[in-house]
C-alpha positions as YAML, in Angstrom:
chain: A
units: angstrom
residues:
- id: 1
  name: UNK
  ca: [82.28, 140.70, 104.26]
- id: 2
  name: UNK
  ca: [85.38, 138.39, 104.56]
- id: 3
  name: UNK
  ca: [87.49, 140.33, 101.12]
- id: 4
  name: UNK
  ca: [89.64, 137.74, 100.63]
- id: 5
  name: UNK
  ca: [87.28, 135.45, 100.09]
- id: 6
  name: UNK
  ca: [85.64, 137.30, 97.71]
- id: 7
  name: UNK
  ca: [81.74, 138.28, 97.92]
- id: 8
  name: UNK
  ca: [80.54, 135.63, 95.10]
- id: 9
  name: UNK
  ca: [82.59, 132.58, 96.71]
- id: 10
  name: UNK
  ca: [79.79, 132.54, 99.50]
- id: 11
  name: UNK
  ca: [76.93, 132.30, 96.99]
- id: 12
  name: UNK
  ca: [76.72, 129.30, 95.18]
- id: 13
  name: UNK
  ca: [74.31, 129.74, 93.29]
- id: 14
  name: UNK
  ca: [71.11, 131.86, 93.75]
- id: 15
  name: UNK
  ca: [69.64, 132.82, 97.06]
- id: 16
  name: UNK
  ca: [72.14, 130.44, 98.68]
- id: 17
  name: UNK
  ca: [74.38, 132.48, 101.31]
- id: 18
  name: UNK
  ca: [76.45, 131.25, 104.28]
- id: 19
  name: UNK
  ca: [76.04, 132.94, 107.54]
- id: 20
  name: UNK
  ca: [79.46, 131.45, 108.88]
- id: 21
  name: UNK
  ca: [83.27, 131.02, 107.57]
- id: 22
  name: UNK
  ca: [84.80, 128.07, 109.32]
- id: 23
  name: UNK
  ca: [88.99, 127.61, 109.08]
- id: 24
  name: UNK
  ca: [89.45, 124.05, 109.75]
- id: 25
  name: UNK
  ca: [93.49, 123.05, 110.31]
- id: 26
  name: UNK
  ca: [94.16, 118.95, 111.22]
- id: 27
  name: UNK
  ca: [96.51, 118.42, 114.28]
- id: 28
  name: UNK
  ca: [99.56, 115.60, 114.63]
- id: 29
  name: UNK
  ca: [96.88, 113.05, 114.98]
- id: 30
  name: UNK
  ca: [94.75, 114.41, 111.89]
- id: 31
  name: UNK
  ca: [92.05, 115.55, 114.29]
- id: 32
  name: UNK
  ca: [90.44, 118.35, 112.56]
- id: 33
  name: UNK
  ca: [89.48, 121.70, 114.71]
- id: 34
  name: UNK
  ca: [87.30, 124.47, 113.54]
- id: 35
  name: UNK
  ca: [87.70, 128.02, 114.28]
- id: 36
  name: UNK
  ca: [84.46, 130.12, 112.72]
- id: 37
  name: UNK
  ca: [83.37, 133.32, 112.61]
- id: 38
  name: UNK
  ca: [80.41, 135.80, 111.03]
- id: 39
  name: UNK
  ca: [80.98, 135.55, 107.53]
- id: 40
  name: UNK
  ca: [79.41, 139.45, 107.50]
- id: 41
  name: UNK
  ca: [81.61, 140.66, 110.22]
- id: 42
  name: UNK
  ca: [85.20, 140.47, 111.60]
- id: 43
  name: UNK
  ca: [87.48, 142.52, 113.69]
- id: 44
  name: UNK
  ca: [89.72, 145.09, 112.72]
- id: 45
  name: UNK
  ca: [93.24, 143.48, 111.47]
- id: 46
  name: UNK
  ca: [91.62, 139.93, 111.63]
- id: 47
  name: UNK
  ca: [93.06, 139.13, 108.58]
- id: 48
  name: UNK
  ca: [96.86, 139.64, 108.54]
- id: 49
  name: UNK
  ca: [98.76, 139.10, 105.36]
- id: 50
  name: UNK
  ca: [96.38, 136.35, 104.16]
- id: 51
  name: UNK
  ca: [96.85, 134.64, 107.70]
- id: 52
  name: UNK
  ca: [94.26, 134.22, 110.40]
- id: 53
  name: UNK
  ca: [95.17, 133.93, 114.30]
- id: 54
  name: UNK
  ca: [94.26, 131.36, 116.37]
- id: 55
  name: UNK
  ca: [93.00, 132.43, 119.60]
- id: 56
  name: UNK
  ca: [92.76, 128.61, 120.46]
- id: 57
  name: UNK
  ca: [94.90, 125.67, 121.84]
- id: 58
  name: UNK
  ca: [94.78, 123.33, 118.40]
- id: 59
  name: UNK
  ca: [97.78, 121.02, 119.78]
- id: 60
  name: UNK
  ca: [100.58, 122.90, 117.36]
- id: 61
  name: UNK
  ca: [102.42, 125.56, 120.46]
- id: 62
  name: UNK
  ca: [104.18, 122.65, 122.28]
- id: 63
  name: UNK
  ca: [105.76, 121.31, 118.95]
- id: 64
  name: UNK
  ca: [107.26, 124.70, 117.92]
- id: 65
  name: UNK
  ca: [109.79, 127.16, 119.25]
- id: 66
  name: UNK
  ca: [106.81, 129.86, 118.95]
- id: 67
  name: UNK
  ca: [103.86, 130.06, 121.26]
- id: 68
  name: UNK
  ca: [102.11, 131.87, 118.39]
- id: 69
  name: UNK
  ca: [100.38, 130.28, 115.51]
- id: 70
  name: UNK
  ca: [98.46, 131.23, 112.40]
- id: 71
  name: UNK
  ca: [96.48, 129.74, 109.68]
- id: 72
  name: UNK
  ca: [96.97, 129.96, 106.12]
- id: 73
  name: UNK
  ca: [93.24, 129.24, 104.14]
- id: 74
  name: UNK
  ca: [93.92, 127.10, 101.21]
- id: 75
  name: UNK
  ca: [90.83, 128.41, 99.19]
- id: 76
  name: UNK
  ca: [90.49, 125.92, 96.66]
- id: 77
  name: UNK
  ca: [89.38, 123.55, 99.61]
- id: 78
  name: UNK
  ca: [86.07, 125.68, 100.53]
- id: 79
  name: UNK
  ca: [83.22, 123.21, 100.65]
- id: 80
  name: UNK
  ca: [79.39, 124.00, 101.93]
- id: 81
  name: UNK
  ca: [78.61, 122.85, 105.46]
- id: 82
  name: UNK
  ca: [74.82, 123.01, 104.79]
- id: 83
  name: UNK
  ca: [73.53, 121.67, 108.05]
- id: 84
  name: UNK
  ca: [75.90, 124.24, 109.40]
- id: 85
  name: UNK
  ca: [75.49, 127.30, 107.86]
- id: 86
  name: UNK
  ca: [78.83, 127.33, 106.99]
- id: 87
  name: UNK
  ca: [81.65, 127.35, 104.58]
- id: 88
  name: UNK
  ca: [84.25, 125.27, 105.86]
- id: 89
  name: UNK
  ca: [88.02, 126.05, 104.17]
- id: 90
  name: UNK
  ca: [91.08, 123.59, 104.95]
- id: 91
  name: UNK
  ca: [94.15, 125.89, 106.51]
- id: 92
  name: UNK
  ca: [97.81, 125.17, 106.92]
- id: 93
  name: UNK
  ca: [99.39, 125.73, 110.00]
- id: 94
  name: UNK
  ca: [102.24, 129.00, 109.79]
- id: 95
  name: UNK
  ca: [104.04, 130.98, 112.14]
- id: 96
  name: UNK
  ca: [106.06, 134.28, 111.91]
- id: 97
  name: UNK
  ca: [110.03, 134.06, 110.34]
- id: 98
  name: UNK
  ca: [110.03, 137.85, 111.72]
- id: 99
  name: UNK
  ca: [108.90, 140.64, 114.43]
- id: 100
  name: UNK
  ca: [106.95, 142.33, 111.38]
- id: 101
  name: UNK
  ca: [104.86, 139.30, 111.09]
- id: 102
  name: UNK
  ca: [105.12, 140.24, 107.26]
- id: 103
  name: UNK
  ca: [106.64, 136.42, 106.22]
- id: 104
  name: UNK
  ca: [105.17, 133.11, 107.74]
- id: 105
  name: UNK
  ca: [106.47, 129.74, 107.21]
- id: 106
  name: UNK
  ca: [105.34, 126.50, 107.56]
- id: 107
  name: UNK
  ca: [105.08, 124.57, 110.56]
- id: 108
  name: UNK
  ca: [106.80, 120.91, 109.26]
- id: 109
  name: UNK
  ca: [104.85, 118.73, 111.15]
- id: 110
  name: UNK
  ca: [101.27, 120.02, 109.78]
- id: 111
  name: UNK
  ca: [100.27, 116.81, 107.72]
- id: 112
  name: UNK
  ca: [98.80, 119.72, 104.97]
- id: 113
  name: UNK
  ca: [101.97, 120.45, 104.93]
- id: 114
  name: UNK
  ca: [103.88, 117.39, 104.50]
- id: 115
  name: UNK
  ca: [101.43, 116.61, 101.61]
- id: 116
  name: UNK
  ca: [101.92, 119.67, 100.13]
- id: 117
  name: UNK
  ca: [106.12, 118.86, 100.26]
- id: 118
  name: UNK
  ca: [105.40, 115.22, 99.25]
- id: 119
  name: UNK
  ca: [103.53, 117.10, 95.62]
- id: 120
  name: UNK
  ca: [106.16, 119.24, 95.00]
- id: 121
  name: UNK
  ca: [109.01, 116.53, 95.26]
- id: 122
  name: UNK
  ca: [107.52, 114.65, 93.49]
- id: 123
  name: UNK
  ca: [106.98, 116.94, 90.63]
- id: 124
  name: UNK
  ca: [110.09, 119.29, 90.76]
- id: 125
  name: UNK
  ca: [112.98, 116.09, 91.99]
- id: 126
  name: UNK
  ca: [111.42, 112.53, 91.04]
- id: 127
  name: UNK
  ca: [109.63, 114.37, 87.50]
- id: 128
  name: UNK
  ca: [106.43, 112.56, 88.43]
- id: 129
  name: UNK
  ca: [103.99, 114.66, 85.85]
- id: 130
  name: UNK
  ca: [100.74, 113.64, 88.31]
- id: 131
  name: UNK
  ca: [98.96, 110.76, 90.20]
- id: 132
  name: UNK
  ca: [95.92, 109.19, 89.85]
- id: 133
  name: UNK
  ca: [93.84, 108.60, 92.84]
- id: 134
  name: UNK
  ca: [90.97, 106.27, 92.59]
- id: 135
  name: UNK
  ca: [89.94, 106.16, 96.71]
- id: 136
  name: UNK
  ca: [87.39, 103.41, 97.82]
- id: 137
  name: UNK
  ca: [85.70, 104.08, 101.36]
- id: 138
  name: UNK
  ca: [83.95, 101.54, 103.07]
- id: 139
  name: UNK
  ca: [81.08, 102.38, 105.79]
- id: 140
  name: UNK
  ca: [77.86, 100.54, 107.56]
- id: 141
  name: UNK
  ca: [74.69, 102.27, 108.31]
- id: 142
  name: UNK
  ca: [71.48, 100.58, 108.55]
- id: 143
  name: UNK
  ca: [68.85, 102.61, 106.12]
- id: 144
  name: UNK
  ca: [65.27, 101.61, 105.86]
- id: 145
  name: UNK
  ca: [64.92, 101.32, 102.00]
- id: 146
  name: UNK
  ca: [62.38, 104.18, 102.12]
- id: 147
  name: UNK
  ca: [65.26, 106.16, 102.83]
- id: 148
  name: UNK
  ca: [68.13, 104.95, 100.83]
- id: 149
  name: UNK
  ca: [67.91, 106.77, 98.02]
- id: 150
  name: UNK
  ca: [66.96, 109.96, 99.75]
- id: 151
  name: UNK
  ca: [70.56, 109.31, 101.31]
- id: 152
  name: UNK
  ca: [72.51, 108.30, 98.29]
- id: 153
  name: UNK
  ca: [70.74, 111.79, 96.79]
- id: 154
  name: UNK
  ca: [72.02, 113.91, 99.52]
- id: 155
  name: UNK
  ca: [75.76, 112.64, 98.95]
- id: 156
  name: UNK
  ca: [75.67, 113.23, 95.14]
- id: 157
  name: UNK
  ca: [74.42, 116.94, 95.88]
- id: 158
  name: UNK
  ca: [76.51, 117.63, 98.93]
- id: 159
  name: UNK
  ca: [79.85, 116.40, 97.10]
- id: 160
  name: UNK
  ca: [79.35, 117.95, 93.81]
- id: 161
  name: UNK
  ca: [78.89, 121.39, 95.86]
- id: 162
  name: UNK
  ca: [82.42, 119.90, 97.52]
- id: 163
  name: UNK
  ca: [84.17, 119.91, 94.34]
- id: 164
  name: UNK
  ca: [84.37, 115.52, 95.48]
- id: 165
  name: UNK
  ca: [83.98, 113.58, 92.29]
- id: 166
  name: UNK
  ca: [81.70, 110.57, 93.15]
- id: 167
  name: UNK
  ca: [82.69, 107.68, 90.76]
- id: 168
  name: UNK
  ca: [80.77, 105.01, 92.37]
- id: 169
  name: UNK
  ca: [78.31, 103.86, 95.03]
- id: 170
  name: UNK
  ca: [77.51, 100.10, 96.14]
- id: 171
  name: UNK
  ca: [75.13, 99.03, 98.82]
- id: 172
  name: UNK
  ca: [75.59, 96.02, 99.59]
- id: 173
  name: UNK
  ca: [74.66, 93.31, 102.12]
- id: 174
  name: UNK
  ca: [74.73, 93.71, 106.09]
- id: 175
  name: UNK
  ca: [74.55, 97.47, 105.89]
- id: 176
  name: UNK
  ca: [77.74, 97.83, 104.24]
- id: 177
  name: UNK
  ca: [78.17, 100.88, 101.89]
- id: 178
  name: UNK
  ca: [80.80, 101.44, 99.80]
- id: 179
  name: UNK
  ca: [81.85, 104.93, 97.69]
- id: 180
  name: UNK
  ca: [84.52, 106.05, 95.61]
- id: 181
  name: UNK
  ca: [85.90, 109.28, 94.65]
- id: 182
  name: UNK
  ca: [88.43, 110.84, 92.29]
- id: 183
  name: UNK
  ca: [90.98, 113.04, 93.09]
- id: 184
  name: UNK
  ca: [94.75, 113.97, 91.55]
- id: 185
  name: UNK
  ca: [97.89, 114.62, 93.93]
- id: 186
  name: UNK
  ca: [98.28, 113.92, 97.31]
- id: 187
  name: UNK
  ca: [97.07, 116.58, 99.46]
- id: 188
  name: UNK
  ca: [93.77, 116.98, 97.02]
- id: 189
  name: UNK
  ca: [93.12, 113.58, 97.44]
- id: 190
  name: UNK
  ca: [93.83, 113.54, 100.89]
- id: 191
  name: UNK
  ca: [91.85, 116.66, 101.88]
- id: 192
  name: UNK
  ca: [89.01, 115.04, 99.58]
- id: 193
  name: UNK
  ca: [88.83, 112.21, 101.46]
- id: 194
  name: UNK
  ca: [88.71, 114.34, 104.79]
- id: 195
  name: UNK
  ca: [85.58, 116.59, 103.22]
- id: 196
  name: UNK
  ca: [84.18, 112.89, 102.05]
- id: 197
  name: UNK
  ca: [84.11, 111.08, 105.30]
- id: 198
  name: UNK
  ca: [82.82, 114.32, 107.43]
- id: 199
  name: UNK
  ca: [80.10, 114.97, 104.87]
- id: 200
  name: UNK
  ca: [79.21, 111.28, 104.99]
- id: 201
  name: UNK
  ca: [78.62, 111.68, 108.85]
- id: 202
  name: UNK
  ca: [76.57, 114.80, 108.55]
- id: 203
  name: UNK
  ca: [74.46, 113.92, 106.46]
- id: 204
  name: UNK
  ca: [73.54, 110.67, 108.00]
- id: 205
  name: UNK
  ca: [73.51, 112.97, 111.43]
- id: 206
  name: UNK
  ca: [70.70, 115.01, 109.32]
- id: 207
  name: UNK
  ca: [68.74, 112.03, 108.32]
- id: 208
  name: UNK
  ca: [69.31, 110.08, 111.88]
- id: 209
  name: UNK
  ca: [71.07, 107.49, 110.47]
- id: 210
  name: UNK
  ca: [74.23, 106.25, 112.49]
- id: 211
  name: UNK
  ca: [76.97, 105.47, 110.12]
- id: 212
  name: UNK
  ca: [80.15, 103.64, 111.76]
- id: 213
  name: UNK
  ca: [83.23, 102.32, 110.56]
- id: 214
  name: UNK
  ca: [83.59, 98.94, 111.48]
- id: 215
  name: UNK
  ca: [81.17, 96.18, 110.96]
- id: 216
  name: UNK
  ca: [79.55, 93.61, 113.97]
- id: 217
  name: UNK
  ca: [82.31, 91.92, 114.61]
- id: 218
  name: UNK
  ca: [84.35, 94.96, 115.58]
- id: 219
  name: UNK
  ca: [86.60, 94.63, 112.64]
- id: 220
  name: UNK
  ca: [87.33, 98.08, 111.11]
- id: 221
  name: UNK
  ca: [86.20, 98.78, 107.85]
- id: 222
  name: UNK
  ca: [88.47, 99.13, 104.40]
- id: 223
  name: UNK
  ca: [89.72, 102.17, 102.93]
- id: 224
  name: UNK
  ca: [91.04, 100.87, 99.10]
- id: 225
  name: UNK
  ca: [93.42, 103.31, 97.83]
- id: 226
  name: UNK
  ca: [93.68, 102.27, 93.84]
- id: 227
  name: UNK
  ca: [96.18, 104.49, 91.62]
- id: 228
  name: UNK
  ca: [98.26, 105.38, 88.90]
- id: 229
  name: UNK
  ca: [101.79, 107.52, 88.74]
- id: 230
  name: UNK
  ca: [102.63, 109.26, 85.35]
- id: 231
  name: UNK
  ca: [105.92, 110.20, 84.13]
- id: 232
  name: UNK
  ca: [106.81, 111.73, 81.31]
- id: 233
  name: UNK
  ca: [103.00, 111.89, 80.03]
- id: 234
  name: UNK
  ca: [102.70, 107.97, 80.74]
- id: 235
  name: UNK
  ca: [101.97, 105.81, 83.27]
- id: 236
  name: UNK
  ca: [105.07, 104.24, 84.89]
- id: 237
  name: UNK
  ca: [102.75, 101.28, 85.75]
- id: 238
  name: UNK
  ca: [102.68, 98.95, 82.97]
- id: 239
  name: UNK
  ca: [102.98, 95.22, 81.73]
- id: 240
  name: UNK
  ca: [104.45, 92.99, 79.72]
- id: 241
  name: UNK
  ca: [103.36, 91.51, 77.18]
- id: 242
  name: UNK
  ca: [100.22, 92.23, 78.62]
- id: 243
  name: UNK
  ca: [100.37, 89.65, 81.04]
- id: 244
  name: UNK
  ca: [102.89, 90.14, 83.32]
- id: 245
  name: UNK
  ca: [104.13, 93.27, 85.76]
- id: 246
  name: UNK
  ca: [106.91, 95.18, 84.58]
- id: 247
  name: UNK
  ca: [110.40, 95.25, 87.00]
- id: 248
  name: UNK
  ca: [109.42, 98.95, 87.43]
- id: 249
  name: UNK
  ca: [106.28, 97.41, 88.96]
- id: 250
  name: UNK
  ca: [108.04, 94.90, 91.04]
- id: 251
  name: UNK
  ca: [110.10, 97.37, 92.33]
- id: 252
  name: UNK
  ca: [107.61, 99.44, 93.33]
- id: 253
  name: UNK
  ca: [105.36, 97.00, 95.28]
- id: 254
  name: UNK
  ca: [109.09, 95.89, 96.27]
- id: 255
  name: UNK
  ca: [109.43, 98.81, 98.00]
- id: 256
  name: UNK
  ca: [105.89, 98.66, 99.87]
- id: 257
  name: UNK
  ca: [106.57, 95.33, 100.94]
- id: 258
  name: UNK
  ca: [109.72, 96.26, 102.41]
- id: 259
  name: UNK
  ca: [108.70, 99.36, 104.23]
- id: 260
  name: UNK
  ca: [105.23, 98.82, 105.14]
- id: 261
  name: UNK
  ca: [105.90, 98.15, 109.06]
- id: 262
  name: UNK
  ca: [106.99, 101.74, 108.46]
- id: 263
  name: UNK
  ca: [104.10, 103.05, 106.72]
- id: 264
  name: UNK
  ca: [102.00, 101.83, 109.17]
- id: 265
  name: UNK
  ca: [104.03, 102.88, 111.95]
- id: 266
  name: UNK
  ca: [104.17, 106.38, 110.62]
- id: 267
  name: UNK
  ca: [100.65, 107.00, 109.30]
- id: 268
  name: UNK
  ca: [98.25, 105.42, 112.51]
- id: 269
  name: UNK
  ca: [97.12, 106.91, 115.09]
- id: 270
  name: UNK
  ca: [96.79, 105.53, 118.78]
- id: 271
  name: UNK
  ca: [97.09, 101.42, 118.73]
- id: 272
  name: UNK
  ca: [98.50, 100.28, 115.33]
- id: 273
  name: UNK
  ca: [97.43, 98.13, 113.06]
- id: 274
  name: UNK
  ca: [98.90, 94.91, 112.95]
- id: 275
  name: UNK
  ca: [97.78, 93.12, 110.40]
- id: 276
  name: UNK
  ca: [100.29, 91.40, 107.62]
- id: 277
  name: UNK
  ca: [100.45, 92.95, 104.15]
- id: 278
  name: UNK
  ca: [100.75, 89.80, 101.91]
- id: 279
  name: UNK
  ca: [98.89, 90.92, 98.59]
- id: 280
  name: UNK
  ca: [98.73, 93.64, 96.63]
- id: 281
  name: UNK
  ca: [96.25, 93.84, 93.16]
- id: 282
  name: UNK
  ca: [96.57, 95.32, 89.91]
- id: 283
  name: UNK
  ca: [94.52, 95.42, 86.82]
- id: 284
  name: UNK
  ca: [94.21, 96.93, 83.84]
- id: 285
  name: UNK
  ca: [93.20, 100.63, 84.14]
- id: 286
  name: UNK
  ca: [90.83, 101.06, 80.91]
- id: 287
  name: UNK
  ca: [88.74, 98.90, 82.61]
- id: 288
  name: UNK
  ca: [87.74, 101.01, 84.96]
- id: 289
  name: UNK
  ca: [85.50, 104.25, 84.13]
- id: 290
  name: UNK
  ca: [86.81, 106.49, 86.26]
- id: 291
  name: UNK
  ca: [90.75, 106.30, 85.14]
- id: 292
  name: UNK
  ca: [89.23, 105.77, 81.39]
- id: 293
  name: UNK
  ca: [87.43, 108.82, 81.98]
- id: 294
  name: UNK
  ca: [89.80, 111.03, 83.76]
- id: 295
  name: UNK
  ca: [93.48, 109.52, 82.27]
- id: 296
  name: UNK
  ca: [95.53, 109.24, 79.14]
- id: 297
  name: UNK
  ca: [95.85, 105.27, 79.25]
- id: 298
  name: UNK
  ca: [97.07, 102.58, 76.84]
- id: 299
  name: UNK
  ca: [95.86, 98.85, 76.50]
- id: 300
  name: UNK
  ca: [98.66, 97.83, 78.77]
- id: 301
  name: UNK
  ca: [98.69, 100.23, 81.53]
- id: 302
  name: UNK
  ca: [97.28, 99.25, 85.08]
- id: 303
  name: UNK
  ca: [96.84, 100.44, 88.41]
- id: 304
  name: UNK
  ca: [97.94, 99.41, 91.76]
- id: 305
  name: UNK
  ca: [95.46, 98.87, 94.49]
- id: 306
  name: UNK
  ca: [96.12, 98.66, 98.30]
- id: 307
  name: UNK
  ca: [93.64, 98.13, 101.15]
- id: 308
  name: UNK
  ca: [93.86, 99.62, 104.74]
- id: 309
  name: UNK
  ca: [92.12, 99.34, 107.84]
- id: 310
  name: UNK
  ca: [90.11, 102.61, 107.87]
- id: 311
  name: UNK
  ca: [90.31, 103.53, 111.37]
- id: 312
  name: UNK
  ca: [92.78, 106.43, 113.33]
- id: 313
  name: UNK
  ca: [94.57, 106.75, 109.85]
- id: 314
  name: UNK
  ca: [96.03, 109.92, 108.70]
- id: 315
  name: UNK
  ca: [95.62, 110.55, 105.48]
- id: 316
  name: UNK
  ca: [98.06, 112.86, 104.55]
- id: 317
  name: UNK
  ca: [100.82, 111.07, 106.11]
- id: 318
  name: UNK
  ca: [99.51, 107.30, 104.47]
- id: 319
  name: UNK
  ca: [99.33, 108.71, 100.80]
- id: 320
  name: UNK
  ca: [102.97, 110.73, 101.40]
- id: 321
  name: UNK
  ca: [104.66, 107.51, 102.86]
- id: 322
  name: UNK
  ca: [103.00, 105.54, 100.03]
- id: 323
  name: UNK
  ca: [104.19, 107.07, 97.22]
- id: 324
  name: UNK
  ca: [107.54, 107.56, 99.15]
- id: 325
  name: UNK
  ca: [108.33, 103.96, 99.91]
- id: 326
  name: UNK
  ca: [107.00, 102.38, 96.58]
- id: 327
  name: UNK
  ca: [108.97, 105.23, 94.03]
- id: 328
  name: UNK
  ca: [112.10, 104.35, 97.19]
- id: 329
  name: UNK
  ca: [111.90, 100.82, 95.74]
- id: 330
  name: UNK
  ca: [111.96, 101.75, 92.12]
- id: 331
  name: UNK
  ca: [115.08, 104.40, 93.40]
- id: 332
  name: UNK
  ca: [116.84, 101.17, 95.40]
- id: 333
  name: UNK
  ca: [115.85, 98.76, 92.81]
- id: 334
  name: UNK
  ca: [114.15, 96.29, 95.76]
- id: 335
  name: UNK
  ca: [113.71, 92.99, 94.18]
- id: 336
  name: UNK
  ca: [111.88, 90.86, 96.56]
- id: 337
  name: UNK
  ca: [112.62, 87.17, 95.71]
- id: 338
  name: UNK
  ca: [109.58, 85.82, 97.05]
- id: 339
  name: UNK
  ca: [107.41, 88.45, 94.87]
- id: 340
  name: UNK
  ca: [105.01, 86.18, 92.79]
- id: 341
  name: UNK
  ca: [102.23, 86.95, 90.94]
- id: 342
  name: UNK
  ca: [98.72, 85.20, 91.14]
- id: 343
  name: UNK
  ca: [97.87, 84.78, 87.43]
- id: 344
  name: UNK
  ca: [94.00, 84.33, 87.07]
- id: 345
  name: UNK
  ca: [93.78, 86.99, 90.02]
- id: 346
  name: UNK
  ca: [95.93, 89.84, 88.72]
- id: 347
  name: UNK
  ca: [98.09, 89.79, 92.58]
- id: 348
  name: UNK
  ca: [101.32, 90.27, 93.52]
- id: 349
  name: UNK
  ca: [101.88, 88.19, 96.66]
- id: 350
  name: UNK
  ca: [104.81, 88.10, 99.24]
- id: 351
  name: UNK
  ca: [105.20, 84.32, 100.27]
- id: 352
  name: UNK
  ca: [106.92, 85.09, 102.97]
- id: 353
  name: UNK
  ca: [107.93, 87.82, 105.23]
- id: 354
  name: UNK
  ca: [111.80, 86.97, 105.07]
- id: 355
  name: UNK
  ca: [112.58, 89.93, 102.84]
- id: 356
  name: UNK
  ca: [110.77, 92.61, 104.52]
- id: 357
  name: UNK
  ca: [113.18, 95.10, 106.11]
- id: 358
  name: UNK
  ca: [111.91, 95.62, 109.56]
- id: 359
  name: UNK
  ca: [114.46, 97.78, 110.40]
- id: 360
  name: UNK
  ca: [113.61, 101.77, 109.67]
- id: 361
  name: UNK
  ca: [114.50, 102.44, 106.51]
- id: 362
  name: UNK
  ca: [112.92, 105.41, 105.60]
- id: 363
  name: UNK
  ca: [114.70, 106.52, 101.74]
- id: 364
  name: UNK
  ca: [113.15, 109.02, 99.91]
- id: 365
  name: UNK
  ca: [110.58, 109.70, 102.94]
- id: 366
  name: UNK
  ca: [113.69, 111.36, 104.68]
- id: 367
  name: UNK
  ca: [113.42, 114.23, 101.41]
- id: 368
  name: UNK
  ca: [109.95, 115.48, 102.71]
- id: 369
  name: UNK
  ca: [109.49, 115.06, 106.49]
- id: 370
  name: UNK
  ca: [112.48, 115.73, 108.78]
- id: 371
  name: UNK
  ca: [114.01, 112.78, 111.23]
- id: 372
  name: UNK
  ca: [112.47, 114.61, 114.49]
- id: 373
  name: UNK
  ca: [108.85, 114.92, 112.67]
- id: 374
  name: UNK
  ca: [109.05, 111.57, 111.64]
- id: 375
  name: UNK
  ca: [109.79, 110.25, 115.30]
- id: 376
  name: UNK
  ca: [106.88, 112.93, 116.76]
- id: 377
  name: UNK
  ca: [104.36, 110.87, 114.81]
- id: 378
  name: UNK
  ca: [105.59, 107.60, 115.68]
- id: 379
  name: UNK
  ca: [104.96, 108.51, 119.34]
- id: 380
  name: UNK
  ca: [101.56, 109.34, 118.90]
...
């Protein structure tokens, strides 16, 4: 048996055992590859100070001075693979700092990684006590209705064995679906919505169902990332009065307005997106069960809500540049001029695109992922 993973970690509950232990690291384009093995049976020195070796091409060796890489489980990540067999566990990427092989450090451009940095900045330099993440993801599959609860059943059980908090669940019209999920911090959330979106496809693999991600006209569908940043024990997203945005929230939005050519640029894979950002909502956060549930909130907090196209994204990279660029506004103090809000709709709206900086102004971003990385993911 695998020790470090500890005997009772592959039993979930009774009579429930895994035959296989899959490591599963995400490359420069947040492609995931597995590497598994027996869960009952490894080879001598498999497991090397809490490391595992790839035997494998996974896309890392031509983007580091050593030919040699590793993986680093993150354990809390371990989620069932039932249609597998399998427990699958989320690894960062590491190679050796020494001929011993007795240290490891980080490869920079694992987007684990970079999420992991992004946390820790943000905690230890900017003081931000935690985020929120509220994460909407849209889908179509077309389920005959004898089957649609059947499928909605299999997601709640499958996540809750994930450790994925399911919040919400809308089937609507023309096959769309629509689920959200709460998670805290930025690689959680990000590796949540990575164990969200592959359970999602194998279970509607199990049931025959073919789930895509854009709808009949090609156009790809939405990924709504809605949050909250505290500071301090309170949320830094507040308004006045009750009525209008504060200038910390100006600023913020201020500062995803201005760098959101770059977020984009940095965060999608292949052909980018090029749609406009020209809105960005808000509302108030106790009206929503899953911050009122899960948050310390007062009557005139609120939380920010952006939309993506969710196609080729990498998550890791969109949350990190996120945060980055909106708390780089607040840092800069952007003030857009053109910034209005849209009263009866709770918006912020950029009139016009005069006052977005199209030149690369990264900020804060530069704290967390190094010049060279940050140009490697721009080329892919």
């Amino acid at each position: 048996m695998f020790d470090f993973l500890n005997k009772e970690l592959l039993v979930l509950r009774e009579n429930e055992k895994f035959d296989f232990v899959t490591f599963r690291v995400f490359d420069t384009c947040a492609h995931h590859h597995d590497i598994t093995y027996s869960a009952d049976y490894f080879p001598e020195g498999f497991l090397q100070h809490g490391t595992v070796a790839v035997l494998q091409d996974i896309g890392y060796a031509k983007h580091t001075d050593n030919t040699n890489v590793y993986l680093k489980p993150d354990l809390k990540t371990f989620f069932p693979d039932f249609s597998g067999n399998s427990i699958i566990i989320h690894c960062n990427v590491v190679v050796k700092m020494n001929d011993s092989g007795e240290l490891y450090k980080n490869v920079v451009h694992d987007p684990r990684y970079i999420a992991q940095r992004a946390d820790e900045y943000l905690r230890d330099i900017i003081k931000i006590d935690e985020i929120a993440f509220l994460v909407e993801i849209d889908f179509y599959a077309h389920i005959e209705d004898a089957l649609k609860d059947e499928f909605y059943n299999m997601i709640k059980i499958h996540f809750k064995k994930s450790n994925i908090q399911l919040v919400s669940y809308i089937d609507s019209d023309f096959n769309k679906k629509s689920l959200g999920i709460f998670s805290f911090g930025i690689l959680d959330t990000a590796d949540t919505i990575e164990k969200a979106i592959y359970l999602i496809k194998k279970i509607s693999s199990y049931q025959q169902i073919d789930v895509i991600f854009e709808d009949e006209q090609k156009k790809p569908a939405r990924i709504v990332i809605n949050h909250i940043l505290y500071q301090n024990k309170k949320s830094i997203f507040k308004l006045n009065n009750f009525f209008s945005p504060s200038r910390l929230v100006h600023r913020y939005v201020g500062g995803i307005f201005s760098n959101y050519v770059q977020l984009i640029d940095l965060s999608t894979v292949g052909e980018r997106n090029l749609e406009k950002l020209t809105k960005i909502k808000f509302s108030y956060a106790e009206e929503v069960m899953a911050f009122k549930k899960n948050c310390k909130l007062f009557a005139s907090d609120i939380y920010i809500s952006l939309s993506f196209a969710n196609l080729n994204m990498n998550y890791y990279l969109m949350l990190t540049s996120l945060m980055m660029h909106g708390l780089n506004g607040v840092y800069e103090k952007i003030d857009l001029e053109n910034l209005y809000i849209m009263q009866n709709n709770f918006i912020l709206e950029q009139k016009s695109e005069t006052d977005a900086k199209q030149e690369r102004s990264n900020g804060l971003i530069n704290n967390i992922i190094e010049e060279e990385v940050i140009e490697l993911y721009r080329k892919i």
